[in-house]
N, C-alpha and C positions, 0 to 999 in steps of 0.2 A: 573464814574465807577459803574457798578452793582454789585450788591452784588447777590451770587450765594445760591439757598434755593434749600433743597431739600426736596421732598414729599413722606414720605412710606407709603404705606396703603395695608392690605391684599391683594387684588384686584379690577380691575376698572370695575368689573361687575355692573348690574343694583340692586343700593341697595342707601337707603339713605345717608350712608358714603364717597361712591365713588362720588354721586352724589353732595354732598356738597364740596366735596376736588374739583372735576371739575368748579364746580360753584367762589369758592374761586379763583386757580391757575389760571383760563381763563382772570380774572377781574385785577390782579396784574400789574401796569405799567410798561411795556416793557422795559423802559428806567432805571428802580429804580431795578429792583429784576431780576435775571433770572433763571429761574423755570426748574427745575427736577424732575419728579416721577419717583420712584422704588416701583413694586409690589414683594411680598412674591410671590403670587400664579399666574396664566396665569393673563393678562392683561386686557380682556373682550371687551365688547361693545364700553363702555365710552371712550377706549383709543382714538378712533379716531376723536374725540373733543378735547384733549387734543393737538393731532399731528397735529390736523386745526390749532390752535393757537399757535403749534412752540415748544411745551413743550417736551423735549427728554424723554421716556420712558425706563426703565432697568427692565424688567422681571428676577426676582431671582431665580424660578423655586423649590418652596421650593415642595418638596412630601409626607412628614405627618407634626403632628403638631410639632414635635421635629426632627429637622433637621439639623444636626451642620453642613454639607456641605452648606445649604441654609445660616446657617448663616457667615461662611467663607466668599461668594461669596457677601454678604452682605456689609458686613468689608469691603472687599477688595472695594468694589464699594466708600464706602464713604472715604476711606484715596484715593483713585485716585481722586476724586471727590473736596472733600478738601472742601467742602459749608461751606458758613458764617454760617449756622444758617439750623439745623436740626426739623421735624416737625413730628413725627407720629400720626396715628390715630387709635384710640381703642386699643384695649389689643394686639393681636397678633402683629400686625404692632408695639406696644411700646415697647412690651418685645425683640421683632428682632431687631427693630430700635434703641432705647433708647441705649441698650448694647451694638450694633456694635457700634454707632456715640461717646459712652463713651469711648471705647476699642481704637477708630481713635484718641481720642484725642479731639472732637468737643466742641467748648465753649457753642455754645448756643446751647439748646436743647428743643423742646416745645413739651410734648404732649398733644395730644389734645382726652378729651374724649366726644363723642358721646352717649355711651351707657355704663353702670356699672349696670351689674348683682348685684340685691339687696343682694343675697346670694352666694356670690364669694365662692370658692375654696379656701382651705388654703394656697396651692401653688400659686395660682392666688394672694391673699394677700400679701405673701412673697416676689413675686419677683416685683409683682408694689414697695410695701414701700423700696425693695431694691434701682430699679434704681430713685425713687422720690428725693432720695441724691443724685444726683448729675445730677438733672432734675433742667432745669434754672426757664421754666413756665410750670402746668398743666393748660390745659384752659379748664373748663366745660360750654357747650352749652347748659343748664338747674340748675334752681333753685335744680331741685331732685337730680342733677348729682356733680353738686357743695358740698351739704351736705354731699354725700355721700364719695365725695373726702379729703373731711373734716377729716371723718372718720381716715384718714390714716396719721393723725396728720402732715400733711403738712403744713408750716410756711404760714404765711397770705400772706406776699413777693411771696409766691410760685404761689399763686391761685388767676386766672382770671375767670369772666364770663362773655364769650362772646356767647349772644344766638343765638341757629340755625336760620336760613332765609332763603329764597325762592328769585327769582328775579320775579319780578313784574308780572304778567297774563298778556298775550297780545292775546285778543280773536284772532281765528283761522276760518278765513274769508274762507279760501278753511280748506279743508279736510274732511273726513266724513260724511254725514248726516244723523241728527235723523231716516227717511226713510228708509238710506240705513244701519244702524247699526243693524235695527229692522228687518227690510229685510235677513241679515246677519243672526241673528242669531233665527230665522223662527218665530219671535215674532208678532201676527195677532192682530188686534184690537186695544183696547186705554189702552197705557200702563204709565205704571210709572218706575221708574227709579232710583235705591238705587247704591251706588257704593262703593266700597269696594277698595283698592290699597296696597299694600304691597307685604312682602314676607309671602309663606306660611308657617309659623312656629308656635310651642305652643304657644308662647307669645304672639302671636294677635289674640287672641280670636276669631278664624273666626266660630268655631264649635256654641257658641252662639251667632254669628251672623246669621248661618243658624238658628237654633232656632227660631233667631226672623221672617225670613222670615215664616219658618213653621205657627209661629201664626199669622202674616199678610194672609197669604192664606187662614186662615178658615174665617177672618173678610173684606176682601175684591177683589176684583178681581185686575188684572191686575198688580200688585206690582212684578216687578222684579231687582234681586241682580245680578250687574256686578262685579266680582271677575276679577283684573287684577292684574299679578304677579306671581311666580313661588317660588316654594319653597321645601323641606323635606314633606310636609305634604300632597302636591296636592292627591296624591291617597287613602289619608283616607279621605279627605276634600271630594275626586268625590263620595266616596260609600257612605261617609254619608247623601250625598246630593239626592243618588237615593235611600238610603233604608228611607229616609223622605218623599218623592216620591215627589221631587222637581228638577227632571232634568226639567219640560217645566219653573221652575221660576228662575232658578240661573246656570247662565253663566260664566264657567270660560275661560276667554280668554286668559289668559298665561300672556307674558312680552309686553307690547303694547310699538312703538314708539310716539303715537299719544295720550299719557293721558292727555295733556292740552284740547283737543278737547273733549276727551269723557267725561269731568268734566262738559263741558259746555252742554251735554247732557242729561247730568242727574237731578233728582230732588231733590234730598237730599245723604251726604257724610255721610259713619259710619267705626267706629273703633270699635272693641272690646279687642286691648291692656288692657294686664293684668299688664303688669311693661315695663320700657325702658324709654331711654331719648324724648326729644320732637319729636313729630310725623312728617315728614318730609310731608307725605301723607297729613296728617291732615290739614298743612298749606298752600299746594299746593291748597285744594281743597276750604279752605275757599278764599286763594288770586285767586279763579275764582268766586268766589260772592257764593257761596255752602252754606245753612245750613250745621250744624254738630251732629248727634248724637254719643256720644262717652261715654265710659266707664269713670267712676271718679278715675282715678289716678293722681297722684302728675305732671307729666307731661303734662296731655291733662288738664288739673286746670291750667296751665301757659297759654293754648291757646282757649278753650272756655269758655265766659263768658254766665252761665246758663239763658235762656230765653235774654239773649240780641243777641249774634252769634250763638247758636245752645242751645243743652241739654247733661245733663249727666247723668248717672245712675250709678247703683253699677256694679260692675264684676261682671256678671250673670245673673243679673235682666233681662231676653230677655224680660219680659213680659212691664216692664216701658219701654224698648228701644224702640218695637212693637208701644207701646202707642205716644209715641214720633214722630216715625214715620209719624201715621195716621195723627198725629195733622199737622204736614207742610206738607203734602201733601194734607189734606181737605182742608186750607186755605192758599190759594195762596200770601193775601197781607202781612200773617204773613212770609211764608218762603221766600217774597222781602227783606224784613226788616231787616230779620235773616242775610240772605246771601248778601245785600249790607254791614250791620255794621260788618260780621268776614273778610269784604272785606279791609273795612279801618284798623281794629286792624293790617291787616298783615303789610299794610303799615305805617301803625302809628311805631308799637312793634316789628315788625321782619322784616323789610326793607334788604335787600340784600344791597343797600350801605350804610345804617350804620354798617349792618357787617362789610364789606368789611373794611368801613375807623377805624375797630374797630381794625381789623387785622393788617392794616397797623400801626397801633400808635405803638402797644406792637413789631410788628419786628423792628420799626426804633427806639421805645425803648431800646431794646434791642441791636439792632448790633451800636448804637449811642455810648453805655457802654464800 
């Protein structure tokens, strides 16, 4: 007999949440669990990985952020539904989910955090520490997210840490080449090759990451930044990029299907996160052998180790990140070194099956009760 799980999350668009609920729900034994997501919002790209692997989808059709019809239709879906074992992700999808599956009556109830706004909203406060009473397990994917969960005097019974993961790099023998990337995007001569991935939003410092290109450009030729990803910000991110007069250095390609490929392209990975749970990007780019230069927050401190897999700086410092930079791109057998050992930490510290079999303990925990 399987036991029936269901998955809410805002939506299956291209973003590290979705991307981790896919990664999770596709890995789940066929025979042990069987798998349903429900999105709040439209469905996205990633649904149709989920619908390869058999996973039914319920688009809820919510149209702002307070939506009681959205949440009725919600309700309704999980009392029809009946799942052993309820699982949300992040705030939205918790506050939808959490309430509906308590409202149906659902015994076990997981949410799971990904990301926690250091400086939440009052509201936002109120109504986590609300549904936290009668929440079975909170699981934080981060040392910072864990403490932060902490915060909300949640009993120790309550709180798990299970940390984010990637599934293993598997180089990508066709698709793209260096050539044809550079050809692409009208880049002539001997270049270099900085890469950037996320969404474009305030909280990833992409603005002092131009910066630091700006000052790589007056100290050396050839240094260019791939921006892949979409976001709120893309249109101040483009003018601030041409009134720096860096349209010939910094490319923004949008939402790429092919980022395992273009990691292997490039010569060194950067973040400029200012706050957020563990960097999805971050570890994608080291589990493709990538140096990292990143920003020193509490979360990229879980995943670079300074002068062993990459470097870190302060929020802001472009002029140390720049410096950073130069240095693995001057010296080739340093950024082997860099980018073989952030190669092993992912596999050592953030392996996708010990996620996975981390998952499995607390549901068979749990629905075992």
């Amino acid at each position: 007999m399987t036991n029936r799980l269901l998955h809410i999350t805002a939506s299956l668009e291209r973003c590290s949440t979705a991307r981790s609920l896919v990664d999770l729900v596709t890995a789940l034994p066929r025979d042990e669990f069987e798998v349903q997501v429900a999105t709040l919002d439209a469905t996205g790209p990633l649904a149709a990985e989920l619908a390869d692997a058999g996973v039914a989808i319920h688009s809820i059709g919510r149209r702002r952020a307070l939506d009681p019809v959205a949440y009725a239709n919600l309700r309704q879906l999980v009392s029809q539904l009946r799942p052993a074992l309820v699982q949300t992700w992040n705030f939205a999808a918790g506050a939808y989910g959490r309430a509906a599956a308590q409202a149906a009556g659902i015994e076990n109830l997981v949410g799971t955090q990904r990301h926690v706004e250091p400086r939440q909203r009052w509201m936002q406060r109120l109504v986590e520490r609300r549904l936290d009473r009668r929440t079975t397990r909170v699981v934080a994917t981060s040392d910072l997210i864990y403490e932060l969960c902490r915060q909300r005097n949640l009993a120790t019974s309550q709180l798990t840490k299970i940390p984010a993961a990637v599934p293993p790099h598997v180089d990508q023998a066709a698709g793209i080449s260096r050539e044809q990337l550079l050809a692409e995007l009208k880049i002539e001569g001997e270049a270099r090759l900085m890469i950037f991935v996320g969404r474009l939003e305030l909280r990833k410092g992409l603005r002092d990451v131009l910066w630091t290109i700006e000052l790589l450009k007056t100290a050396r030729d050839g240094v260019h930044l791939l921006v892949v990803g979409d976001g709120p910000l893309r249109e101040t991110l483009v003018r601030y990029r041409d009134l720096y007069l860096l349209r010939d250095r910094v490319h923004f390609l949008g939402p790429r299907e092919d980022v395992s490929r273009l990691l292997e392209l490039c010569d060194v990975a950067v973040s400029g996160n200012v706050y957020g749970g563990l960097s999805r990007a971050v570890l994608e780019a080291m589990a493709a052998g990538l140096p990292v230069v990143a920003t020193d927050t509490s979360a990229h401190r879980e995943l670079v180790l300074p002068e062993q897999t990459g470097y870190l700086t302060a929020v802001g410092d472009t002029m140390l990140m720049a410096r950073y930079v130069s240095k693995i791109l001057d010296d080739a057998p340093l950024a082997e070194r860099l980018g073989a050992a952030a190669r092993r930490r992912v596999a050592e510290c953030f392996s996708h099956e010990r996620m996975v079999a981390s998952w499995l303990d607390l549901y068979r925990e749990l629905l075992s009760g």
